[in-house]
C-alpha positions as CSV (number, residue, x, y, z in Angstrom):
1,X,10.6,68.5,127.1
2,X,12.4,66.1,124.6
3,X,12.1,62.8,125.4
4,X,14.2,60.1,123.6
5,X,14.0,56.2,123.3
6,X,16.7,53.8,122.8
7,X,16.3,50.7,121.0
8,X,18.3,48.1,119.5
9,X,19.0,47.6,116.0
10,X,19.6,44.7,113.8
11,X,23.6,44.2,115.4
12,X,22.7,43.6,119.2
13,X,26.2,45.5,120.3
14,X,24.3,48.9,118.8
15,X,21.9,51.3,120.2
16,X,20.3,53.7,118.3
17,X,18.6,56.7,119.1
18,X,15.2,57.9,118.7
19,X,13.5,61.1,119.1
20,X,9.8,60.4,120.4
21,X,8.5,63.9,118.8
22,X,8.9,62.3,115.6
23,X,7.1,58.6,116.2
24,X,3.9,58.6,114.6
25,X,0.9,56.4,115.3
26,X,1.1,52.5,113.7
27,X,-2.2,51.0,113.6
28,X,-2.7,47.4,113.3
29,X,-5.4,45.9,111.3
30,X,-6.2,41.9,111.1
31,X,-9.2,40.8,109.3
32,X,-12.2,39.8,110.6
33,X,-15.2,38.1,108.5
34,X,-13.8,39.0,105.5
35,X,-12.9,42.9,105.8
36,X,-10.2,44.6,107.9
37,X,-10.8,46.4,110.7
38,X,-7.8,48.2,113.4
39,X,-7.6,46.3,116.7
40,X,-7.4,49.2,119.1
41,X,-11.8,49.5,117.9
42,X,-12.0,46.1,119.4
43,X,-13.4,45.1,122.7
44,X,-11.4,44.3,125.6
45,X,-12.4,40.4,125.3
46,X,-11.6,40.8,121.3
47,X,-8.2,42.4,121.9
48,X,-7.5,39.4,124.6
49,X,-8.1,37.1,121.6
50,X,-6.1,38.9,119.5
51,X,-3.0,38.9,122.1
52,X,-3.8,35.0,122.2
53,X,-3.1,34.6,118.7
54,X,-0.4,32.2,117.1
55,X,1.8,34.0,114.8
56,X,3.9,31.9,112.2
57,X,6.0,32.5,109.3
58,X,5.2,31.0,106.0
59,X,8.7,28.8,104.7
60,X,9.3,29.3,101.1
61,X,8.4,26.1,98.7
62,X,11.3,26.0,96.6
């Protein structure tokens, strides 16, 4: 069975196409006293946290 997933790209009026047999895994890592670890090896209270956190993006200075 070939399954496909539609998504939107950068220009909202498009769709694009994507096969699912060639998605491959992303893991996310975040860092944790001072090392990184992935978050799907957290806990279920740890990955609540993690859900809860407040992402930002850093302005440029000049």
């Amino acid at each position: 069975m070939n399954t496909a997933t539609q998504t939107k790209t950068t220009n909202p009026n498009r769709l694009m196409i994507i096969d699912d047999t060639l998605r491959t895994k992303c893991l996310v890592y975040t860092r944790v006293m001072g090392y990184h670890r992935p978050v799907e090896s957290f806990n279920i209270g740890k990955k609540g946290e993690h859900k809860q956190r407040t992402h930002f993006t850093e302005r440029k200075c000049c």
